[in-house]
N, C-alpha and C positions, 0 to 999 in steps of 0.2 A: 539638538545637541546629542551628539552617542557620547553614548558613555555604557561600559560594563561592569556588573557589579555581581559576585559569588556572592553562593549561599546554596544552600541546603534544606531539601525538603522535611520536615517536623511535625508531625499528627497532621499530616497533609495542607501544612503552611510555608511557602516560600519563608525561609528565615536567612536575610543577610546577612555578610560577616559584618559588614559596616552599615547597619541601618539609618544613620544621620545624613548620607548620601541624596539619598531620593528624601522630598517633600511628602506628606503624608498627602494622597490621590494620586500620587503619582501613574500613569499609565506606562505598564511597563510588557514588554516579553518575555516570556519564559523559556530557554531552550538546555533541554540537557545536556551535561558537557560528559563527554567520552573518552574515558584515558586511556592512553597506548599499553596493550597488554605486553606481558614481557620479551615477546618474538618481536614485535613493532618497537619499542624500547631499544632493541639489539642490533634492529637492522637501521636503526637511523643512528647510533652511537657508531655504527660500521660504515656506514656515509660517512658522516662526518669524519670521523679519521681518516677516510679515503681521501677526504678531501683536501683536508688539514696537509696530507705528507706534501699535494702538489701545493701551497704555499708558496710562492718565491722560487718557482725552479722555474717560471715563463724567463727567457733571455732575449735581446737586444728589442726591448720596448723602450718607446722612449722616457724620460724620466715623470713628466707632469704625464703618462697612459692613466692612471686611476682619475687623474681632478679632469682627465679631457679623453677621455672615452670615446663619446660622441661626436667628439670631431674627426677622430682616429677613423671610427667606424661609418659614422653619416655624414661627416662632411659640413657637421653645423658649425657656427666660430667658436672658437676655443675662449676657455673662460680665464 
């Protein structure tokens, strides 16, 4: 079963947000998480809006292109 679960290290003890989660023995992993400084932050808000503008400006696809992609493109049967 995955499952992820925060928390924060405290006089050098993993301490979860939600400790009722995990069973007391539980075997777990520990891996730092590493947030986007404010240049990484800006340039992925700038993505995303780049991406956001093309929205809806693709023209003459056919109407079911989103539910049937895969057929469009590989040829599988359409859903």
């Amino acid at each position: 079963m995955a499952m992820t679960c925060r928390g924060k290290v405290a006089g050098g003890v993993v301490v979860l947000e939600k400790p009722d989660l995990l069973p007391e023995g539980t075997v777990v992993r520990v891996e730092p998480v590493t947030e986007p400084n404010e240049a990484e932050k800006k340039a992925l808000l700038s993505l995303s809006g780049k991406l956001l503008r093309l929205a809806g400006t693709a023209k003459g696809l056919p109407p079911d292109m989103a539910r049937n992609h895969d057929h469009y493109i590989h040829g599988t049967p359409k859903k």
